[in-house]
N, C-alpha and C positions, 0 to 999 in steps of 0.2 A: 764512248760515253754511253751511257746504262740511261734510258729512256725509262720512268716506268709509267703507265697508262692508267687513268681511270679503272675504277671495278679489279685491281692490284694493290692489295694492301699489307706491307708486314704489321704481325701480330709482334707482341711482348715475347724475349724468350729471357732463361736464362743460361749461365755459361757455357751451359752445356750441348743444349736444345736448341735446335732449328725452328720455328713455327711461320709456317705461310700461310696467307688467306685465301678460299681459292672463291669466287664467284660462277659456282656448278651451276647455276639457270642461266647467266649469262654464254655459258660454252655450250649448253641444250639447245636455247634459240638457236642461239647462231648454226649449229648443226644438224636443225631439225629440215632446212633448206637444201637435198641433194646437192645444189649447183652451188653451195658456199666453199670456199675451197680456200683455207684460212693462210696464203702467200705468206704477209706480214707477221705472221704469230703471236697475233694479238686477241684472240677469240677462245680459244679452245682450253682446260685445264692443265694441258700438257705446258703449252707458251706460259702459262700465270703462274705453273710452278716453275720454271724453267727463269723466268725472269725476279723470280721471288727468291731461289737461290742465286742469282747474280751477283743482286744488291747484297746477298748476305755470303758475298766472297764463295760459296760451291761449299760452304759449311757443313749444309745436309748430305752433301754425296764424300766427304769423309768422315767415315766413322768406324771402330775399331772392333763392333762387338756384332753378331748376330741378332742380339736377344734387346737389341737397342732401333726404334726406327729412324731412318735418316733425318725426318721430319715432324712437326707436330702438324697434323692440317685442322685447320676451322674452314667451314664453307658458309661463307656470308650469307647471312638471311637465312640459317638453317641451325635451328637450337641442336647444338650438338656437346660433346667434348668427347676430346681424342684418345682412346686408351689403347689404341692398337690400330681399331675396325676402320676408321676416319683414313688413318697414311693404307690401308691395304686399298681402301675404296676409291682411295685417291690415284691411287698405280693403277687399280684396275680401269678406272677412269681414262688413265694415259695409256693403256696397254689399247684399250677400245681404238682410242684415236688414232694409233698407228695403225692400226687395219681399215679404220673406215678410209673414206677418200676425203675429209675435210681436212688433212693435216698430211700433205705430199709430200714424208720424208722418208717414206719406205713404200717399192710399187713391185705389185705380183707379179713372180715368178710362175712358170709350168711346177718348178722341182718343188 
């Protein structure tokens, strides 16, 4: 059964489109703490999209073209709209979290 938490919100899409909401100040606090170390996957942009394509069946991770992005993102409390720059800064967002140590799903190697 698919939980979803406060500060996770699906946006409107259409047929085609994926669109997640992601709450990027809420995953800053919470990471701005060395000693937070997000177990449950409730904190970080990685968990919000991660549980945003849940609820929307893994929609955003099939899709058939290069030139199409998996997602649309909105990041709540941030006047935006997504023309590309939004889903790149969004992955970059998650790319971050996998290096830092708030999100222990991948831990350094020597190689």
């Amino acid at each position: 059964m698919l939980v979803l938490h406060r500060g996770t919100l699906a946006v409107d899409e259409d047929s085609t489109n994926v669109a997640v909401a992601i709450n990027r100040k809420k995953a800053l606090e919470y990471a701005k703490n060395e000693n937070n170390i997000d177990h449950k996957a409730q904190h970080t942009v990685f968990s919000q999209v991660k549980k945003n394509l849940e609820h929307k069946r893994l929609k955003g991770l099939r899709i058939n073209s290069a030139e199409k992005s998996g997602w649309f993102v909105k990041f709540i409390g941030e006047q935006s709209l997504d023309d590309g720059g939004l889903f790149r800064e969004c992955l970059s967002e998650m790319c971050n979290e996998l290096r830092a140590k708030v999100l222990p799903l991948l831990s350094k190697s020597k190689n």
